[in-house]
N, C-alpha and C positions, 0 to 999 in steps of 0.2 A: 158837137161831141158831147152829146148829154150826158151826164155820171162822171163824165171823166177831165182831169185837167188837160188845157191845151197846153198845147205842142209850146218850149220856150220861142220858138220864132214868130208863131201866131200870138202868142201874147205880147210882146213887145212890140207888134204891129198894133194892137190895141190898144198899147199905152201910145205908142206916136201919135194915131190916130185921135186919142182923146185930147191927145196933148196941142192939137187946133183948133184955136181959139174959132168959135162958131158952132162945133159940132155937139150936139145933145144927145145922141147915141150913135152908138157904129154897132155893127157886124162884118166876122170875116170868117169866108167859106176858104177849105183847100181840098181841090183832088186833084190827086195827079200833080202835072207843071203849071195849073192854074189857081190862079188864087182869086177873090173877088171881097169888095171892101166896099160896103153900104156906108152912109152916113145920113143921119137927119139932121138939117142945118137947122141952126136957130132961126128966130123971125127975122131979125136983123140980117144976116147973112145971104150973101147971092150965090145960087148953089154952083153954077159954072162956077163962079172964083174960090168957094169952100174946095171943091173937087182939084183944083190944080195945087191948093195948098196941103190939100190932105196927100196927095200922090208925091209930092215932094219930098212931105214929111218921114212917109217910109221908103224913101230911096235906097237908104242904105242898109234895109233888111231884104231888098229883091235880089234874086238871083240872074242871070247871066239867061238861062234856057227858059225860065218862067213867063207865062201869060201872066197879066193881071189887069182887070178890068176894075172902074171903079163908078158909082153908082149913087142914086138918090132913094134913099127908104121911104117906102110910103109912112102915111103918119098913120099913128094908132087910134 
């Protein structure tokens, strides 16, 4: 959403999301019932087990009818 502030539910998935311990950046996409949640692990970090902690983390902002998929960002 360039120019514009995100949505209060996207954002507090971004706080969850930073808020595990491993992760050096995130991004999150929404259209429609799907949502999708990048993360770059730190060095130290195993990304299967960053990815089951990051997807727990925002359990309690998902909805009921929503997709959401979660994912490894390539590095820059």
């Amino acid at each position: 959403m360039a120019g514009s502030e995100l949505p209060p539910r996207l954002k507090r998935t971004l706080e969850l999301v930073y808020g595990v311990e491993g992760v050096t950046a995130a991004r999150v996409w929404q259209w429609g019932e799907r949502v999708a949640v990048g993360v770059r692990p730190a060095a130290t970090s195993a990304p299967g087990e960053l990815l089951r902690r990051v997807e727990a983390a925002v359990a309690g902002v998902r909805e009921p009818e929503e997709t959401w998929e979660f994912g490894i960002l390539e590095t820059e």
